[in-house]
VEXROLO-574823 format. One record per residue (C-alpha): residue in one letter; x, y, z. Coordinates in nm, 3 decimals. Example, Ala and Ser with C-alpha at 12.3 -4.5 7.8 and 13.67 -1.06 7.14 Angstrom:
BEGIN
   r        px        py        pz
   A     1.230    -0.450     0.780
   S     1.367    -0.106     0.714
//
This chain:
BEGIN
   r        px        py        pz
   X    10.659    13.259     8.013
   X    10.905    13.236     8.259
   X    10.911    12.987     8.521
   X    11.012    12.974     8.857
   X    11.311    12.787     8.974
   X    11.341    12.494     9.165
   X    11.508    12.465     9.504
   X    11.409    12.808     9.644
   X    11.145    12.936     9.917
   X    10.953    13.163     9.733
   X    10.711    13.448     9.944
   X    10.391    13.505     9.822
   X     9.999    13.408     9.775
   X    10.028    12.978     9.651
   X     9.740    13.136     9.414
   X     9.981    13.355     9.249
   X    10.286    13.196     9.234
   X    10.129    12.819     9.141
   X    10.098    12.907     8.759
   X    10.423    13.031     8.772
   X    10.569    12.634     8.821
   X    10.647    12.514     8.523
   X    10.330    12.242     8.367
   X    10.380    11.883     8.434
   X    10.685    11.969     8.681
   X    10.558    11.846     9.061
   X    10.617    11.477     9.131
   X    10.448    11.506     9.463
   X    10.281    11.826     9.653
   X    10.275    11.757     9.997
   X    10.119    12.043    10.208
   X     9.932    12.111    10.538
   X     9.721    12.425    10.520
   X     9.609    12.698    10.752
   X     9.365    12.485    11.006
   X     9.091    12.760    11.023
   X     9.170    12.771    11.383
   X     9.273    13.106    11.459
   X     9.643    13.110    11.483
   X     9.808    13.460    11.375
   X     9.866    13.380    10.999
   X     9.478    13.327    10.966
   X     9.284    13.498    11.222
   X     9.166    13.735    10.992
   X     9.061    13.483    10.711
   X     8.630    13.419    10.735
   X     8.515    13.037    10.713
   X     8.439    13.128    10.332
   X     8.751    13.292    10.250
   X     8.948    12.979    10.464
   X     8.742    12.721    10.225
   X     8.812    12.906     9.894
   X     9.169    12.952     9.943
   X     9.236    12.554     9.968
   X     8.975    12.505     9.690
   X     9.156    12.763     9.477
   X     9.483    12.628     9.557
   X     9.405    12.246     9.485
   X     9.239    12.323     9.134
   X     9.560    12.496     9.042
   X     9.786    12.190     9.104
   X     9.658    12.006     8.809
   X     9.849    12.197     8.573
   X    10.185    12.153     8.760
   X    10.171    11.789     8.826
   X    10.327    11.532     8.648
   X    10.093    11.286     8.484
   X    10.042    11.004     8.767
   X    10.168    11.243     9.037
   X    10.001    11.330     9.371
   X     9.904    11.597     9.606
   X     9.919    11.491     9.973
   X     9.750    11.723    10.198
   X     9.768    11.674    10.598
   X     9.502    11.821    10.762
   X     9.276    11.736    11.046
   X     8.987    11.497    11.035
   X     8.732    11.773    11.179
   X     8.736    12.151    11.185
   X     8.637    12.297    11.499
   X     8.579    12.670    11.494
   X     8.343    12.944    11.655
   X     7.981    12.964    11.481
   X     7.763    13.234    11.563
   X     7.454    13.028    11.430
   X     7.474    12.768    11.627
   X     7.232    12.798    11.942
   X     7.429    12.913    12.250
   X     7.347    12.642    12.504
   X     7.621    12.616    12.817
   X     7.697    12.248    12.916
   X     7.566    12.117    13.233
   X     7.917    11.953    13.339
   X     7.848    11.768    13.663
   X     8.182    11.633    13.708
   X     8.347    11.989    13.725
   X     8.125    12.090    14.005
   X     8.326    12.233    14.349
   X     7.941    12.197    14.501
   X     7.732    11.860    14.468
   X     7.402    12.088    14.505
   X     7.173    12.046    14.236
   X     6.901    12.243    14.122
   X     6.609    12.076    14.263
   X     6.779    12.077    14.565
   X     6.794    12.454    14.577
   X     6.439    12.484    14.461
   X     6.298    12.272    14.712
   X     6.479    12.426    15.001
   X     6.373    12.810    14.860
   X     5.959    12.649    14.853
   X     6.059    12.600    15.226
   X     6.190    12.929    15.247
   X     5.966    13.143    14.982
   X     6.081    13.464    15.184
   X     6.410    13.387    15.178
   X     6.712    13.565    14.924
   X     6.949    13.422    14.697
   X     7.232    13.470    14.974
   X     7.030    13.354    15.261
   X     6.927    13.032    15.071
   X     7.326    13.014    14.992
   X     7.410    13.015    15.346
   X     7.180    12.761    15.473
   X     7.293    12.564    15.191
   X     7.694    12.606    15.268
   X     7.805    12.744    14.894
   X     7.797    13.064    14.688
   X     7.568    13.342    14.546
   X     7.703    13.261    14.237
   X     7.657    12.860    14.264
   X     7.270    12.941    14.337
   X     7.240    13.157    14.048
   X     7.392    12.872    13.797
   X     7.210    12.643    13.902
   X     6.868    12.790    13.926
   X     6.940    13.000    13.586
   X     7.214    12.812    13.415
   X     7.430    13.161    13.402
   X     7.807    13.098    13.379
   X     8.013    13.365    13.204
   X     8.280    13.145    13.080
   X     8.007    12.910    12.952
   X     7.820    12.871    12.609
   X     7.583    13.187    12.715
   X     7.849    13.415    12.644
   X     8.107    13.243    12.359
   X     7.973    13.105    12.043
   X     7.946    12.714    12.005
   X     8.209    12.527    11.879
   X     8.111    12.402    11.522
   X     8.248    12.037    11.437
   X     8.290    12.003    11.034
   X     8.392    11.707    10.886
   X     8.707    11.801    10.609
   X     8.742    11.540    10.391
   X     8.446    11.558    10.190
   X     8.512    11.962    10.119
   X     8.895    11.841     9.990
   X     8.780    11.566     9.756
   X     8.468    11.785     9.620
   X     8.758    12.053     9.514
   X     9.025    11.791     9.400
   X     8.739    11.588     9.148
   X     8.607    11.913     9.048
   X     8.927    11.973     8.880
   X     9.057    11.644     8.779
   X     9.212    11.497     9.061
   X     9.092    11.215     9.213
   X     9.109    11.029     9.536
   X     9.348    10.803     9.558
   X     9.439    10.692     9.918
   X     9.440    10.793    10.262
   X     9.697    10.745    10.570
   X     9.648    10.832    10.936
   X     9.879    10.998    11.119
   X     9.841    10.919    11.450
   X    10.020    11.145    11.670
   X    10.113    11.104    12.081
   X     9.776    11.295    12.254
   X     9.772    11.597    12.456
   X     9.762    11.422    12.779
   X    10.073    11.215    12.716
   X    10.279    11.542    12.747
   X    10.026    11.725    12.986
   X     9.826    11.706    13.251
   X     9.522    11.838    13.028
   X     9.252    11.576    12.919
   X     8.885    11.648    12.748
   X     8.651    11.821    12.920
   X     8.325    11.722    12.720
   X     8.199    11.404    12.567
   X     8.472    11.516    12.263
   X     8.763    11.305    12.213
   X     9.127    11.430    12.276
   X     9.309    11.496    11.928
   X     9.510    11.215    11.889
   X     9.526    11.204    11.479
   X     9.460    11.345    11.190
   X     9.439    11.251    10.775
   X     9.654    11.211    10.534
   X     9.457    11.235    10.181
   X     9.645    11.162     9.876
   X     9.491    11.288     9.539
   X     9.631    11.127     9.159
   X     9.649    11.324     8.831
   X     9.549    11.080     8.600
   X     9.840    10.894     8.431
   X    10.094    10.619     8.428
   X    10.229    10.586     8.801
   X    10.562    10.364     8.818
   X    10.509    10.183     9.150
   X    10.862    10.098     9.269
   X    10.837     9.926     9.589
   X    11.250     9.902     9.594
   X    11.251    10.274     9.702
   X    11.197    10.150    10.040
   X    11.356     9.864    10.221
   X    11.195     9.546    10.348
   X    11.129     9.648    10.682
   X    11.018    10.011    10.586
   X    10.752     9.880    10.342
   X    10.620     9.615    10.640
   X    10.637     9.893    10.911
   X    10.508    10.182    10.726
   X    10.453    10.168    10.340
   X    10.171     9.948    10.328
   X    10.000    10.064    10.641
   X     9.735    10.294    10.698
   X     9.816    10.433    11.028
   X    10.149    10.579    11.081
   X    10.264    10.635    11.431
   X    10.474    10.934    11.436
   X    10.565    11.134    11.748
   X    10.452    11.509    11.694
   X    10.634    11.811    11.702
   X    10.753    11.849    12.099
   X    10.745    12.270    12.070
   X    10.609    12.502    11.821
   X    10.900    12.751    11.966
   X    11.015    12.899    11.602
   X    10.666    12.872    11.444
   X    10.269    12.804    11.528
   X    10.245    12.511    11.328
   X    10.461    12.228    11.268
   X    10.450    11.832    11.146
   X    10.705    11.631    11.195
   X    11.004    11.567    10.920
   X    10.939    11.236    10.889
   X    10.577    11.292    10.774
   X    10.695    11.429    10.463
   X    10.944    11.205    10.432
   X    10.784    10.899    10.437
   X    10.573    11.067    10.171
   X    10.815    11.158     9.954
   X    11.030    10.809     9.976
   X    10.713    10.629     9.875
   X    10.601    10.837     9.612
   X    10.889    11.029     9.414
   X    11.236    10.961     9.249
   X    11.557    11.075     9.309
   X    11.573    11.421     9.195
   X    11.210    11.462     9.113
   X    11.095    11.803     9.268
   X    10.856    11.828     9.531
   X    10.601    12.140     9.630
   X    10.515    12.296     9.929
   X    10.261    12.573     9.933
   X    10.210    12.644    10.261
   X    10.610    12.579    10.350
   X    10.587    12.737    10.741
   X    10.901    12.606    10.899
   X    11.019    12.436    10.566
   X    10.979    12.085    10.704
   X    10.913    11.966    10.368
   X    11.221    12.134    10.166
   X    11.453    11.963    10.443
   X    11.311    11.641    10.360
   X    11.371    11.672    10.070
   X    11.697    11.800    10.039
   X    11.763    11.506    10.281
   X    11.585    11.243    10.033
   X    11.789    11.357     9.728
   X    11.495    11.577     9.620
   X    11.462    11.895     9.437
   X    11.206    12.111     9.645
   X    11.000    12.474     9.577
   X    10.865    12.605     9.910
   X    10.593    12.899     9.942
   X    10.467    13.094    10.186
   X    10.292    13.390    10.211
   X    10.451    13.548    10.536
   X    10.829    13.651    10.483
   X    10.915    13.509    10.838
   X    10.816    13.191    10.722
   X    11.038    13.190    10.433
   X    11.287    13.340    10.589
   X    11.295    13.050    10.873
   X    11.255    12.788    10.560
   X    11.588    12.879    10.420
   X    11.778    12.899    10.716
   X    11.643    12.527    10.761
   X    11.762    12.460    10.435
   X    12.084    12.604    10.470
   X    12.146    12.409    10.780
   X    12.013    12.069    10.593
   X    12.291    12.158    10.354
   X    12.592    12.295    10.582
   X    12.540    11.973    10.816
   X    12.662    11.726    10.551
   X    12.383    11.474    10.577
   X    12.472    11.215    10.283
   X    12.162    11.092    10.091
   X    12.265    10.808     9.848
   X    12.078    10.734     9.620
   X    11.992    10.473     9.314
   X    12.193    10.661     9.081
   X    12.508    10.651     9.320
   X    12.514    11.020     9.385
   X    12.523    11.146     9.703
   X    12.479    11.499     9.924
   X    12.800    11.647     9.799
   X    12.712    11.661     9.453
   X    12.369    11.777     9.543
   X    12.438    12.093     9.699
   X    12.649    12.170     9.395
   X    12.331    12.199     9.198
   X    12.061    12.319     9.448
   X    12.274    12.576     9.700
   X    12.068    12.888     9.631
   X    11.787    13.048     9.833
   X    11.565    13.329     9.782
//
């Protein structure tokens, strides 16, 4: 069979193209997948199909990876999407109220005034029509009546079920823990739900001999950030070039803590090609995927610029950037 080569963005289905990678090849596969959340690349993609794709695609890395290698998948703690099954019950959010009235209010003053209507009972009142009717009949047509309730899912549990299933097995998690919303915004929660301020970092082992090496990183890196849970990274200030990006030095830290020099790293779901730069900035070989072509497209041009910009990555084996884009300098 022949394999595909290393250090190109390839465009196509991860489920196809993952058993072309040559067996026992992938030190680390670090990926975030499609959220489930509705952006363009995914709208069209049911709750079933969105859940078999990332099962599908984790079962097929345990051919590829190199005995004591890892998959490192950043994802969100919780899924939030539309369900149709869940009842359709509109919140009663006080604090948003214009109008103080309440209901009991209303429906004392109309026992007063049995003869009265709707808009004569709003004008001795002082408000709206449409404030009587919401309160008496809890009718609001941006509210829960009309939309379907948001569905909270936890994701964890569905990743690990898929990973042991097929060999792979839990071994750590990190938190990434990003700057909120309202840090950049004026926007805060509107519900008793939290603002996102974080999400997971789960980390999955093939089962062999793992050479832990904590000289990879320096002193102050392995105090700050190698042996800590939560990593405080700043996220991605604009999305302007594509929906959905991490920051580079997510993947980096990942691949500094977990890889060699010149061992190859995987990215399935490659969007902006965050993860090839970091590793072409690491001193990594890199394959990138994606099934939209202006995703690869923008991945190589990010490579190409990681390249043409002359960033020196020395390394334990005393080689630097020069001689590495000797080797890798071809794109798809």
């Amino acid at each position: 069979m022949s394999y595909i080569d290393a250090n190109r963005i390839y465009c196509g289905d991860a489920r196809d193209l993952l058993p072309k990678i040559r067996p026992n090849s992938i030190s680390l596969s670090v990926w975030s997948p499609p959220y489930h959340v509705g952006k363009e690349y995914e709208k069209e993609m049911t709750y079933d199909e969105w859940a078999g794709l990332l099962s599908d695609v984790i079962g097929l890395h345990f051919d590829i990876l190199k005995p004591g290698g890892f998959l490192a998948i950043n994802i969100a703690d919780i899924l939030c999407f539309k369900d149709e099954s869940i009842p359709r019950i509109m919140a009663n959010n006080v604090s948003r109220r214009k109008v103080s009235i309440t209901r009991d209010e209303i429906l004392e003053v109309w026992s007063q005034n049995a003869s009265y209507s709707r808009r004569q009972i709003a004008d001795l009142l002082g408000c709206s029509e449409q404030t009587i009717d919401r309160r008496v009949n809890g009718n609001n047509v941006r509210g829960g009546k009309n939309s379907p309730q948001t569905r909270v899912k936890l994701v964890g549990e569905m990743l690990e079920n898929a990973a042991y299933a097929n060999s792979l097995y839990l071994y750590d998690r990190r938190i990434w823990a990003k700057d909120p919303a309202s840090e950049n915004s004026r926007w805060h929660t509107i519900s008793y739900r939290s603002i996102d301020e974080f999400e997971y970092i789960y980390i999955f082992w093939k089962p062999g001999i793992t050479t832990v090496d904590r000289s990879r990183l320096t002193k102050d890196e392995w105090i700050n950030w190698g042996s800590r849970a939560v990593w405080n990274i700043a996220s991605v200030r604009a999305n302007d070039d594509h929906e959905s990006k991490f920051p580079i030095e997510l993947p980096r830290r990942l691949i500094r803590l977990f890889t060699e020099p010149w061992d190859t790293v995987l990215d399935c779901f490659i969007g902006s090609g965050t993860s090839a730069v970091a590793a072409i900035i690491e001193g990594r070989n890199y394959i990138g995927i994606d099934k939209e072509q202006k995703s690869v497209q923008l991945s190589n041009q990010a490579c190409r610029d990681a390249f043409s910009n002359k960033v020196t990555v020395e390394t334990d084996r005393g080689r630097d950037e020069e001689d590495y884009v000797g080797q890798t300098s071809m794109w798809a």
